[in-house]
mmCIF file of the N, C-alpha and C atoms, coordinates in Angstrom:
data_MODEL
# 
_entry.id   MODEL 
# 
loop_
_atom_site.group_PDB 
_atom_site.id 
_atom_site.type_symbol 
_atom_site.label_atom_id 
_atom_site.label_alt_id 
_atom_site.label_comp_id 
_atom_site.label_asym_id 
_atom_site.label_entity_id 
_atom_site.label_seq_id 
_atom_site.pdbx_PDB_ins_code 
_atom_site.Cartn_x 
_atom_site.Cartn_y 
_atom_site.Cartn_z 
_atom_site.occupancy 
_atom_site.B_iso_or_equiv 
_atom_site.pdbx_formal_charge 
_atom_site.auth_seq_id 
_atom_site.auth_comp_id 
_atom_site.auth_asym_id 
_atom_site.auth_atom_id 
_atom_site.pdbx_PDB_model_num 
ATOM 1   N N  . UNK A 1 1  ? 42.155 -62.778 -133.792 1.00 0.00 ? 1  UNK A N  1 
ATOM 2   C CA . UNK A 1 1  ? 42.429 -61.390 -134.106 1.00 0.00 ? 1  UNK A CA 1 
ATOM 3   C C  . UNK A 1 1  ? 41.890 -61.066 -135.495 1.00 0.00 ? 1  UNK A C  1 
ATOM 4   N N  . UNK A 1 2  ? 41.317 -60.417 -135.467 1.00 0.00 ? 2  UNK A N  1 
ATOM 5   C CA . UNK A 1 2  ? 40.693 -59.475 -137.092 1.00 0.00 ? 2  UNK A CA 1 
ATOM 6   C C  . UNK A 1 2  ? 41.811 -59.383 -137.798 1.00 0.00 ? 2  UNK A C  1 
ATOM 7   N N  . UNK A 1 3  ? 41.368 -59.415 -139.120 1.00 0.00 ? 3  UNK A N  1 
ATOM 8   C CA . UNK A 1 3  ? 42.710 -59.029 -140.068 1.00 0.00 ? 3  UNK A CA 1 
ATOM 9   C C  . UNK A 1 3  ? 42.383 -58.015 -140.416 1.00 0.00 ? 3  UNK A C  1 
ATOM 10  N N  . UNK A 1 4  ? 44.180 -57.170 -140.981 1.00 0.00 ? 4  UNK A N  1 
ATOM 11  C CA . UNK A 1 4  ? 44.036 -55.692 -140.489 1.00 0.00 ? 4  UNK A CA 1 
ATOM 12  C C  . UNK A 1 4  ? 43.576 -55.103 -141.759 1.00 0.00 ? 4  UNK A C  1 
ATOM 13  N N  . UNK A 1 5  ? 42.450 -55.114 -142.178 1.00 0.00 ? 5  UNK A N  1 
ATOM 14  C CA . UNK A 1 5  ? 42.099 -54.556 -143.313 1.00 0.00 ? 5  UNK A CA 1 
ATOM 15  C C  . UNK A 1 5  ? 41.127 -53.016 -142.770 1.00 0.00 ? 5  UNK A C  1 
ATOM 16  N N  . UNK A 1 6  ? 41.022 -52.404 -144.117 1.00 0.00 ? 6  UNK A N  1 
ATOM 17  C CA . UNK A 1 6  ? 40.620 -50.836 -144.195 1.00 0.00 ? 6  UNK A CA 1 
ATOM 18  C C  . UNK A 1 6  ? 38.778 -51.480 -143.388 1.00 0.00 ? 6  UNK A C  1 
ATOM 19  N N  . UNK A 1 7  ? 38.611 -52.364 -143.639 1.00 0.00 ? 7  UNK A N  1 
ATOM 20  C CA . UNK A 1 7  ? 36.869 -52.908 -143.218 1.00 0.00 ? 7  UNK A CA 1 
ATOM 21  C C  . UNK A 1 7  ? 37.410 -52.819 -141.274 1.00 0.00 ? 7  UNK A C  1 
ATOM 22  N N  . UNK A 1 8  ? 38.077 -53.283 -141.037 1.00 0.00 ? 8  UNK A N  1 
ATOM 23  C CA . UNK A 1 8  ? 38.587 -53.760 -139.551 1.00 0.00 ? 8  UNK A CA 1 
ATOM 24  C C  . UNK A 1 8  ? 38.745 -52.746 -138.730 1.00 0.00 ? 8  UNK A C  1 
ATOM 25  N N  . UNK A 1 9  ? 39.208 -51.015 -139.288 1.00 0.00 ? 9  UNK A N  1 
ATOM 26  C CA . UNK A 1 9  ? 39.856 -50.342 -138.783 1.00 0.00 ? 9  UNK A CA 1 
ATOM 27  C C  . UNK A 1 9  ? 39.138 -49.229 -138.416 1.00 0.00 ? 9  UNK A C  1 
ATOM 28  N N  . UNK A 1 10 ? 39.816 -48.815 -137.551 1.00 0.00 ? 10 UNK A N  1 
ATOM 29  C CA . UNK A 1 10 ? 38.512 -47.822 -136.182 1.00 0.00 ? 10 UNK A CA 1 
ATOM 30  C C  . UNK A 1 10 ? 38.893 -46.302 -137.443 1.00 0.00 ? 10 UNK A C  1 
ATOM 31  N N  . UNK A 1 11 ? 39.801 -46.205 -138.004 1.00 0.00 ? 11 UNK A N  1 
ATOM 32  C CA . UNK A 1 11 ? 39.686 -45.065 -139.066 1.00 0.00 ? 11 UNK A CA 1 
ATOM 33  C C  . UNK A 1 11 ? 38.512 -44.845 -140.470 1.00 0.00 ? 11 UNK A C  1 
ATOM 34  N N  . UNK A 1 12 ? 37.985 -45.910 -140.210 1.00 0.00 ? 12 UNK A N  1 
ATOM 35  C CA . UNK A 1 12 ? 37.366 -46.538 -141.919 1.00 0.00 ? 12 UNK A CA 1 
ATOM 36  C C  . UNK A 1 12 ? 35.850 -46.085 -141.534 1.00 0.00 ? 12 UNK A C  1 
ATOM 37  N N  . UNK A 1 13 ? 35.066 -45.138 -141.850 1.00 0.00 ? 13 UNK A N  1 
ATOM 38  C CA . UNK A 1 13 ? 34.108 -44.713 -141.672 1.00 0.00 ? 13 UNK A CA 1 
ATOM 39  C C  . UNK A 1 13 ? 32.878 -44.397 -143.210 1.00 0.00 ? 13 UNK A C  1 
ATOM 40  N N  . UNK A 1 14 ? 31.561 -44.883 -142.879 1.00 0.00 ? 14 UNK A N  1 
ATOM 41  C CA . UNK A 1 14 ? 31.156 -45.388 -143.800 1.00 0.00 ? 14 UNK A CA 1 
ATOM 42  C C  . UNK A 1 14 ? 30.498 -43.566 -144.613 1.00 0.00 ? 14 UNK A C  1 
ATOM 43  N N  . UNK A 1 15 ? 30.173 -43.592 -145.299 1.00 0.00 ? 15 UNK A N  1 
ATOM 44  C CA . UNK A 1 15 ? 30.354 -41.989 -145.857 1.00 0.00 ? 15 UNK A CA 1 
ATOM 45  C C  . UNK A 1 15 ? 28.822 -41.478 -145.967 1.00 0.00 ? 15 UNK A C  1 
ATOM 46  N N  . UNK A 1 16 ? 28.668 -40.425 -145.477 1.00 0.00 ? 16 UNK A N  1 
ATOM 47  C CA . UNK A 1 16 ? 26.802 -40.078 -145.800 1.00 0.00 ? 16 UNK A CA 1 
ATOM 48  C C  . UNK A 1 16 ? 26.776 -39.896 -147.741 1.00 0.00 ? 16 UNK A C  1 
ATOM 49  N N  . UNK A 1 17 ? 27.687 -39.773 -148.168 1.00 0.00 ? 17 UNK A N  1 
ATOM 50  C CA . UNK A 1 17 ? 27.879 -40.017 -149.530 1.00 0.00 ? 17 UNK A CA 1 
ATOM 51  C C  . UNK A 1 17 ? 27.085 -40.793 -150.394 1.00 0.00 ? 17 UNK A C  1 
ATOM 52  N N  . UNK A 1 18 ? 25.509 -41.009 -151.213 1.00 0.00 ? 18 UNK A N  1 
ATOM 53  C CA . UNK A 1 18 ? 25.529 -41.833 -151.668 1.00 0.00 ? 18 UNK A CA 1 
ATOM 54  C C  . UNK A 1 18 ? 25.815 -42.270 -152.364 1.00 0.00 ? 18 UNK A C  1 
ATOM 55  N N  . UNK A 1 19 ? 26.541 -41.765 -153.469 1.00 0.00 ? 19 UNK A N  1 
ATOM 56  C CA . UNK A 1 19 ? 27.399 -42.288 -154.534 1.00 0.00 ? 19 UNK A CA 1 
ATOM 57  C C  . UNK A 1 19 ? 28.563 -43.344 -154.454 1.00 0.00 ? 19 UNK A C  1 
ATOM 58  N N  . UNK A 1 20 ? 29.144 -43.211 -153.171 1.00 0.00 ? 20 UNK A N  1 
ATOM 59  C CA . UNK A 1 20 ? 29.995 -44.559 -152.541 1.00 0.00 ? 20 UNK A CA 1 
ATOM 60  C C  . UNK A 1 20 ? 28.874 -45.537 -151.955 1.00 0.00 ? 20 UNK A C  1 
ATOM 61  N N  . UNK A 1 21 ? 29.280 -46.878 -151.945 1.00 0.00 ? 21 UNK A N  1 
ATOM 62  C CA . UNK A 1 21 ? 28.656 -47.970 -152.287 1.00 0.00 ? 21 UNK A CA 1 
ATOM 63  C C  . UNK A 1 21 ? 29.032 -48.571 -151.146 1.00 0.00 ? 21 UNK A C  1 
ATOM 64  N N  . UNK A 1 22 ? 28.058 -48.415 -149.417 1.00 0.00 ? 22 UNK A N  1 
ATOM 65  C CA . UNK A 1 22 ? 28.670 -48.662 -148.396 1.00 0.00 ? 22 UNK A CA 1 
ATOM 66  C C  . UNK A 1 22 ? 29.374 -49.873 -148.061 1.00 0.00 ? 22 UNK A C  1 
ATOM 67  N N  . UNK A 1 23 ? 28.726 -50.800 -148.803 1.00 0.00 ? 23 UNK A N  1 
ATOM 68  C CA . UNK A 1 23 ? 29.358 -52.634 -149.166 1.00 0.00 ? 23 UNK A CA 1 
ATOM 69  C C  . UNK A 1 23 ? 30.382 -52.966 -149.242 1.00 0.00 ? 23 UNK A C  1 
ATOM 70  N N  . UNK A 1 24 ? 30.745 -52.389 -149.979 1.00 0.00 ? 24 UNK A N  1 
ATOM 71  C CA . UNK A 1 24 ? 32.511 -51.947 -151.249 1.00 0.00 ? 24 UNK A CA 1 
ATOM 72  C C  . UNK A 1 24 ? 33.333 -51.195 -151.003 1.00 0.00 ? 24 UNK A C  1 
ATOM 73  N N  . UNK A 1 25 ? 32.538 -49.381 -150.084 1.00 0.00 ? 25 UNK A N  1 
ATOM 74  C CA . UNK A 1 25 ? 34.064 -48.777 -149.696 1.00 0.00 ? 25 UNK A CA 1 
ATOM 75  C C  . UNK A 1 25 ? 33.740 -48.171 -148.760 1.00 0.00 ? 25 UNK A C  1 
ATOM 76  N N  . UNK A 1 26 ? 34.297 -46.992 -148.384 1.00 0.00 ? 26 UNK A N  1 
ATOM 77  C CA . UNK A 1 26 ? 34.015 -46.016 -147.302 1.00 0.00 ? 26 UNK A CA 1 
ATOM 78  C C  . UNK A 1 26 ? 35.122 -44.957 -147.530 1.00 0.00 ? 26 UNK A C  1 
ATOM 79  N N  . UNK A 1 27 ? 35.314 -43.768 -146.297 1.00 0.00 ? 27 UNK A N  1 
ATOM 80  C CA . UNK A 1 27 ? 36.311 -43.299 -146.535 1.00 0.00 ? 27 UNK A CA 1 
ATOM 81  C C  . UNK A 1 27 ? 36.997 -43.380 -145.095 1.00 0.00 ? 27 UNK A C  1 
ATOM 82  N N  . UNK A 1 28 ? 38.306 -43.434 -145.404 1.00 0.00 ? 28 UNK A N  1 
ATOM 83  C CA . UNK A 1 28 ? 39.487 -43.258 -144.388 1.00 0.00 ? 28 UNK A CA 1 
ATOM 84  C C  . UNK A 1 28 ? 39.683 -41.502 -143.584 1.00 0.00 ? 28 UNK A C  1 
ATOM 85  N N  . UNK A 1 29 ? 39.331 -41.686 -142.667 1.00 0.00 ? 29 UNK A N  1 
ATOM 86  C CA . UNK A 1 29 ? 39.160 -40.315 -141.789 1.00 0.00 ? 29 UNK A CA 1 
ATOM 87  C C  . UNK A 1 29 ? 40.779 -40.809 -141.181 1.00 0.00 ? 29 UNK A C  1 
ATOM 88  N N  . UNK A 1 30 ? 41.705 -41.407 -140.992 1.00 0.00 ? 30 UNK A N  1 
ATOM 89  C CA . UNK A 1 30 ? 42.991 -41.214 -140.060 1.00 0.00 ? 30 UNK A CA 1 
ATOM 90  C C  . UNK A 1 30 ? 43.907 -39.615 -140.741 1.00 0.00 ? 30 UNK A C  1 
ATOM 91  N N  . UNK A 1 31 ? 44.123 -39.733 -141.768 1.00 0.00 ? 31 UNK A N  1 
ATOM 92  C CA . UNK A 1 31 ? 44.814 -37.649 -141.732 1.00 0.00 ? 31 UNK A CA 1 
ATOM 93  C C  . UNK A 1 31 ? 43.684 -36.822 -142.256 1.00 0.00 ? 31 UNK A C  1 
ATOM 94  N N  . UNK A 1 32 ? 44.074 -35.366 -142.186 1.00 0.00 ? 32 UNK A N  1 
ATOM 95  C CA . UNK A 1 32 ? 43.338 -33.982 -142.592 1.00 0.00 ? 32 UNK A CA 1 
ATOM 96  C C  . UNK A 1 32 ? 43.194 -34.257 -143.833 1.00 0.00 ? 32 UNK A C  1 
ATOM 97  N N  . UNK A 1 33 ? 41.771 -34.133 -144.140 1.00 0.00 ? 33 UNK A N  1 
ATOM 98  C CA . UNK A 1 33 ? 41.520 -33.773 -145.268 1.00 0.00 ? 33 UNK A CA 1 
ATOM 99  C C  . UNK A 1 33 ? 41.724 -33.602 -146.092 1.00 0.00 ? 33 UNK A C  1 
ATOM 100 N N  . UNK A 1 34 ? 41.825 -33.431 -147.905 1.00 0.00 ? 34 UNK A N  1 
ATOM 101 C CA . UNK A 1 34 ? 42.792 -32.848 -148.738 1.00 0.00 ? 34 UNK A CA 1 
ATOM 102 C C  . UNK A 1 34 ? 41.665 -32.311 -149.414 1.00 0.00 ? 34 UNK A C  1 
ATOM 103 N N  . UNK A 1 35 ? 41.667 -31.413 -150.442 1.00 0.00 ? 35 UNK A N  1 
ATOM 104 C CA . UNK A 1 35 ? 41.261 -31.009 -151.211 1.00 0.00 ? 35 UNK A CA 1 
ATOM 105 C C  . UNK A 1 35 ? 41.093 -31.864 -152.772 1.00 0.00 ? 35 UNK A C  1 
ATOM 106 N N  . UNK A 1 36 ? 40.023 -31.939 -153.374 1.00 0.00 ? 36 UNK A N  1 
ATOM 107 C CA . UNK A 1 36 ? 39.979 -33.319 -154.944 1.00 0.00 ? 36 UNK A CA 1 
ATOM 108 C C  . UNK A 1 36 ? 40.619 -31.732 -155.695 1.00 0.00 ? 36 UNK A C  1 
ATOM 109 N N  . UNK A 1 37 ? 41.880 -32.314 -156.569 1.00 0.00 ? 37 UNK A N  1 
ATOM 110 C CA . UNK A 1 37 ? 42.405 -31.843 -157.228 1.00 0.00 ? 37 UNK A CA 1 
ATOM 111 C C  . UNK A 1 37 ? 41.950 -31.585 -158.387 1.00 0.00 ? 37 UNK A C  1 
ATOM 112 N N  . UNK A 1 38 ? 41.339 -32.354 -158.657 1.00 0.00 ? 38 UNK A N  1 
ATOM 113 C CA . UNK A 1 38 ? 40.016 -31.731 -160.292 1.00 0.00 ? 38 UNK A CA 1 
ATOM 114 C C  . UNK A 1 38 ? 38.853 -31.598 -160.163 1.00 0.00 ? 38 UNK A C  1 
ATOM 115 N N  . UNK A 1 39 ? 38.541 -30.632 -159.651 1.00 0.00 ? 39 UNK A N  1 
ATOM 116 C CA . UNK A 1 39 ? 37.289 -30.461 -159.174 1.00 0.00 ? 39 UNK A CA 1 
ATOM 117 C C  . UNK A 1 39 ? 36.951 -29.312 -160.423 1.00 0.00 ? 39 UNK A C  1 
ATOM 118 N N  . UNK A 1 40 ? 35.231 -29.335 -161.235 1.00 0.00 ? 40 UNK A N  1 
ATOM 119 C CA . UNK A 1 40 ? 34.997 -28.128 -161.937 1.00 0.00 ? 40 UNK A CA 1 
ATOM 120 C C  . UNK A 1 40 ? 33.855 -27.845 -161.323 1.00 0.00 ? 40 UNK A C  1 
ATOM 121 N N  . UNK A 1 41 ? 33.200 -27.780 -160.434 1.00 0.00 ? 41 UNK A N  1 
ATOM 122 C CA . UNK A 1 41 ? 31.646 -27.713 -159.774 1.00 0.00 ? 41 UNK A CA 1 
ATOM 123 C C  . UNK A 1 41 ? 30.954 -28.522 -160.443 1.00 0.00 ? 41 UNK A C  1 
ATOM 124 N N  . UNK A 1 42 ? 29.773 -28.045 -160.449 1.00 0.00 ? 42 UNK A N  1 
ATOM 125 C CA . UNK A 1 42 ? 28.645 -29.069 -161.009 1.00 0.00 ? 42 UNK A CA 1 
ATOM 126 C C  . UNK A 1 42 ? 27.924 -29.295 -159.498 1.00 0.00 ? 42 UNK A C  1 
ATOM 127 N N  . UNK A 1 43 ? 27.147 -30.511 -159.577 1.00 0.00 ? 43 UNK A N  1 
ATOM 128 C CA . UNK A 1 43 ? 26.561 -30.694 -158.406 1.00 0.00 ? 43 UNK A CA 1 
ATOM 129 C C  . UNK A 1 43 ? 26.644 -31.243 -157.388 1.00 0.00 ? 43 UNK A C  1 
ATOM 130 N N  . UNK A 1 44 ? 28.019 -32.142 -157.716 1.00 0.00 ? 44 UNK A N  1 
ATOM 131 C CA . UNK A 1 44 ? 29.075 -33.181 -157.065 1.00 0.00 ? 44 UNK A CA 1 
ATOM 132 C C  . UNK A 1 44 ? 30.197 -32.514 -156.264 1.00 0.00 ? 44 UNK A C  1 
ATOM 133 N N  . UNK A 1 45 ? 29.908 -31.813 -154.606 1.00 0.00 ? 45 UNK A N  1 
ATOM 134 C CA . UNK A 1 45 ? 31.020 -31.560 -153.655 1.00 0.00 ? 45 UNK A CA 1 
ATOM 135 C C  . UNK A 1 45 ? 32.213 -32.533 -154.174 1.00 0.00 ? 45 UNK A C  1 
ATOM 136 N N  . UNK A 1 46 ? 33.744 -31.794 -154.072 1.00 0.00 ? 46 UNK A N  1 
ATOM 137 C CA . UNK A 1 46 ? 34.602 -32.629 -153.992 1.00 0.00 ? 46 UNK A CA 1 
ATOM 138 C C  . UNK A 1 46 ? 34.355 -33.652 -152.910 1.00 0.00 ? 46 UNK A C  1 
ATOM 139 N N  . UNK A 1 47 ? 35.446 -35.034 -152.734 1.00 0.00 ? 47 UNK A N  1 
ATOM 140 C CA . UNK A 1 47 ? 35.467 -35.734 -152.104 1.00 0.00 ? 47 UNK A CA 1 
ATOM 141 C C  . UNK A 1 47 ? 36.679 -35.560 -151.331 1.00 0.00 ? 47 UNK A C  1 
ATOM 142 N N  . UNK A 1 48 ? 37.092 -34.737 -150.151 1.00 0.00 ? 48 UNK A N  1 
ATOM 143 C CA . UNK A 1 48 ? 38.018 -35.032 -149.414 1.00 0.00 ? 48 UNK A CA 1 
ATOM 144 C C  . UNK A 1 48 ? 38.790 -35.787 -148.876 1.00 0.00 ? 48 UNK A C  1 
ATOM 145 N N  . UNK A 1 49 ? 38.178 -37.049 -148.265 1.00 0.00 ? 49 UNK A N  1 
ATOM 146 C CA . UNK A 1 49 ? 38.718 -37.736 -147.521 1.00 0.00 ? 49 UNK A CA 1 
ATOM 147 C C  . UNK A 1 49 ? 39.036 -39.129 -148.708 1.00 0.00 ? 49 UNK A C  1 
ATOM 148 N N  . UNK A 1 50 ? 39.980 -39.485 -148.395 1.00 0.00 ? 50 UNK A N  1 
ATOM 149 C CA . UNK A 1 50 ? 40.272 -41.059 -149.663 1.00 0.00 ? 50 UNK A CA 1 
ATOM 150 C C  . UNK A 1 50 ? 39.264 -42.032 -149.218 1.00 0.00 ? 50 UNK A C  1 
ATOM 151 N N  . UNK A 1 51 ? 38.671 -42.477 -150.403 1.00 0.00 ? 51 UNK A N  1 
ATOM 152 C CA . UNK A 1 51 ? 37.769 -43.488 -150.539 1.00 0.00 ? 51 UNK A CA 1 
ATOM 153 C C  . UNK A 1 51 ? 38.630 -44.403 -150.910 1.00 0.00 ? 51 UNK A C  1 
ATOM 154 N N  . UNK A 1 52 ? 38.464 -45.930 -149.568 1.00 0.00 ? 52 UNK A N  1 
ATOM 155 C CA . UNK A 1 52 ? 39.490 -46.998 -150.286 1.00 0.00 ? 52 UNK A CA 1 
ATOM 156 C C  . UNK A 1 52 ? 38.107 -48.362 -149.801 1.00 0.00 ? 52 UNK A C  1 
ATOM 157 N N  . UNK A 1 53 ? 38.747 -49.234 -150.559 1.00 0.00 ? 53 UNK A N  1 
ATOM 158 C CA . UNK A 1 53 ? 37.921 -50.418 -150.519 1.00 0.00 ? 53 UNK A CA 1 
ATOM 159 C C  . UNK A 1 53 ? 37.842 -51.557 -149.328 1.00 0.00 ? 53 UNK A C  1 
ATOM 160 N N  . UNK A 1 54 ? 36.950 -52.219 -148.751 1.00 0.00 ? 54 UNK A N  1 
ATOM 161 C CA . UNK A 1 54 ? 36.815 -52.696 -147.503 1.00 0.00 ? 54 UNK A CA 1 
ATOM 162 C C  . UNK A 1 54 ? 38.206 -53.697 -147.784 1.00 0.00 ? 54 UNK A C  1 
ATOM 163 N N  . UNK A 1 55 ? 38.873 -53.965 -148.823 1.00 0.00 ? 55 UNK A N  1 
ATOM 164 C CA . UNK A 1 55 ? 39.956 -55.143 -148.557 1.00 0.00 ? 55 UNK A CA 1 
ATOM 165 C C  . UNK A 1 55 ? 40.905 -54.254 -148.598 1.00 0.00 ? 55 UNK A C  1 
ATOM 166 N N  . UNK A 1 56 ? 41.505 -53.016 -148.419 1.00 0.00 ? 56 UNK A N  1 
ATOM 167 C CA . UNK A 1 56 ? 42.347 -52.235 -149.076 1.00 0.00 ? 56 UNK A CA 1 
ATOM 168 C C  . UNK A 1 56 ? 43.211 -52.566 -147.096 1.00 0.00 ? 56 UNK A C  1 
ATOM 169 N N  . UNK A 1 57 ? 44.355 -51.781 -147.399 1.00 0.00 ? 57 UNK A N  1 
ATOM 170 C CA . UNK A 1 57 ? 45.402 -51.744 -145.840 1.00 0.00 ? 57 UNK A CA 1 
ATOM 171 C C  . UNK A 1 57 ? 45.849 -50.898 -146.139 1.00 0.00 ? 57 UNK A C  1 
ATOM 172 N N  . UNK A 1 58 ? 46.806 -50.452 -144.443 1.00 0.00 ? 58 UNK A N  1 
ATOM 173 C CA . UNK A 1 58 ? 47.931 -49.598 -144.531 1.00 0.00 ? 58 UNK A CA 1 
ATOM 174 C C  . UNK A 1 58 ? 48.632 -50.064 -143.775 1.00 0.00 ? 58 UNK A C  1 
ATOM 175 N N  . UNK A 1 59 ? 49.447 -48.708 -143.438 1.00 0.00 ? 59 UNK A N  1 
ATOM 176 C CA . UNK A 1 59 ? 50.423 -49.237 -142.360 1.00 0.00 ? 59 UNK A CA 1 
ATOM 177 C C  . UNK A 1 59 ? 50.097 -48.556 -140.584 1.00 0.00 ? 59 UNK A C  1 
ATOM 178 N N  . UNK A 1 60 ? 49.016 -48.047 -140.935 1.00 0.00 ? 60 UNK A N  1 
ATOM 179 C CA . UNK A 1 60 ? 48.688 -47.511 -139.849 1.00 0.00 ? 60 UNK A CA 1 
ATOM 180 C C  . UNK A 1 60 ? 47.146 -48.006 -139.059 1.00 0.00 ? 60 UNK A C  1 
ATOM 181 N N  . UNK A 1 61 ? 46.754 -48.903 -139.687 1.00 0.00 ? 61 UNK A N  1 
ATOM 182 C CA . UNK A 1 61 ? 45.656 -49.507 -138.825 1.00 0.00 ? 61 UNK A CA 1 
ATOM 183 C C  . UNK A 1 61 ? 45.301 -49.645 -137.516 1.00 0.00 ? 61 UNK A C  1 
ATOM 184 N N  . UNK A 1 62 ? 44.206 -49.188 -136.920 1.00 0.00 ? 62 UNK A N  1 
ATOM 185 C CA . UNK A 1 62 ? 43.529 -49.131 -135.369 1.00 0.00 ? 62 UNK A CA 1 
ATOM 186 C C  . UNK A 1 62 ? 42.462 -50.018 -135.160 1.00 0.00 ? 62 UNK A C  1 
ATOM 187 N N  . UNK A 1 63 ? 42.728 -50.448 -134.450 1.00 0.00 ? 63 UNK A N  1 
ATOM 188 C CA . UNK A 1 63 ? 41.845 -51.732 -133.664 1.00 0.00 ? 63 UNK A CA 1 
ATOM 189 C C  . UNK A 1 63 ? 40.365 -51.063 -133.554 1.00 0.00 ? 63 UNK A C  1 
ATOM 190 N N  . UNK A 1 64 ? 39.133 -51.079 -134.078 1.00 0.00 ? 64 UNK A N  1 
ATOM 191 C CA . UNK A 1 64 ? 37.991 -50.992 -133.564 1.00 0.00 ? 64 UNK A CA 1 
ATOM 192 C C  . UNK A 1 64 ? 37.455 -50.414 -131.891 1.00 0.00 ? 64 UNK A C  1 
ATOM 193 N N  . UNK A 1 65 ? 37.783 -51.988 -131.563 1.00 0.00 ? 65 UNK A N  1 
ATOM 194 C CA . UNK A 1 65 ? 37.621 -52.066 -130.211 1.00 0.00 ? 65 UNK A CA 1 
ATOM 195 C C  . UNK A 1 65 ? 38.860 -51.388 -129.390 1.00 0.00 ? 65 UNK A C  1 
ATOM 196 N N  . UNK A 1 66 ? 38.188 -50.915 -127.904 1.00 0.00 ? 66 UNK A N  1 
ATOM 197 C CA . UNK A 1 66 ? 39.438 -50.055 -127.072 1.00 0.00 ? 66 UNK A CA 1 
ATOM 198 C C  . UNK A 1 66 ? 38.648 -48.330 -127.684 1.00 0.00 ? 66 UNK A C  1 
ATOM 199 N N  . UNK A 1 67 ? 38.403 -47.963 -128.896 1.00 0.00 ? 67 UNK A N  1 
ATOM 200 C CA . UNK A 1 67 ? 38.089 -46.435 -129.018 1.00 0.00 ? 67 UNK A CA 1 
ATOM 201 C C  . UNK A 1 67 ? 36.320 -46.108 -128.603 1.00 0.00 ? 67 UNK A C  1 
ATOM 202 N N  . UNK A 1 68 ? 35.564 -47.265 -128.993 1.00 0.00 ? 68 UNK A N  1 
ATOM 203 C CA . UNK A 1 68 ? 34.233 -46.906 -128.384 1.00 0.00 ? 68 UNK A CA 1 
ATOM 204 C C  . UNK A 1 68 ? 33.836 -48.137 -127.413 1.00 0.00 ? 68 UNK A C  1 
ATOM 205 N N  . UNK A 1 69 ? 34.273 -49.425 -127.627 1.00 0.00 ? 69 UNK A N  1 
ATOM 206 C CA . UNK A 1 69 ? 33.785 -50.563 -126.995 1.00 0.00 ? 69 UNK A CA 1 
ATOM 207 C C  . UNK A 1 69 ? 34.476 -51.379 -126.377 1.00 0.00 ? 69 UNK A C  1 
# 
């Protein structure tokens, strides 16, 4: 069995973002969106969705496999 890390989990999606570092993190799509709370414009869209690190967990982890394969 895979261990249940943020890398493992059918929520953990890698970001068209290039400023995140696909190796190292991604972002977590499992809830709605939020809004980045300090945002001043510039040329940098906020980042909605939480960027967490391929070793990071929760408590809500989904199996990969079973949603596409």
């Amino acid at each position: 069995m895979a261990e249940k890390t943020c890398e493992t989990c059918h929520w953990w999606v890698n970001p068209a973002d290039k400023t995140i570092d696909p190796e190292a993190a991604a972002q977590c799509r499992r809830r709605a969106p939020r809004p980045r709370a300090a945002y001043e414009g510039g040329d940098n869209p906020p980042q909605i969705w939480p960027v967490t690190r391929k070793s990071d967990w929760c408590g809500e982890w989904e199996s990969k496999k079973g949603w596409f394969g």
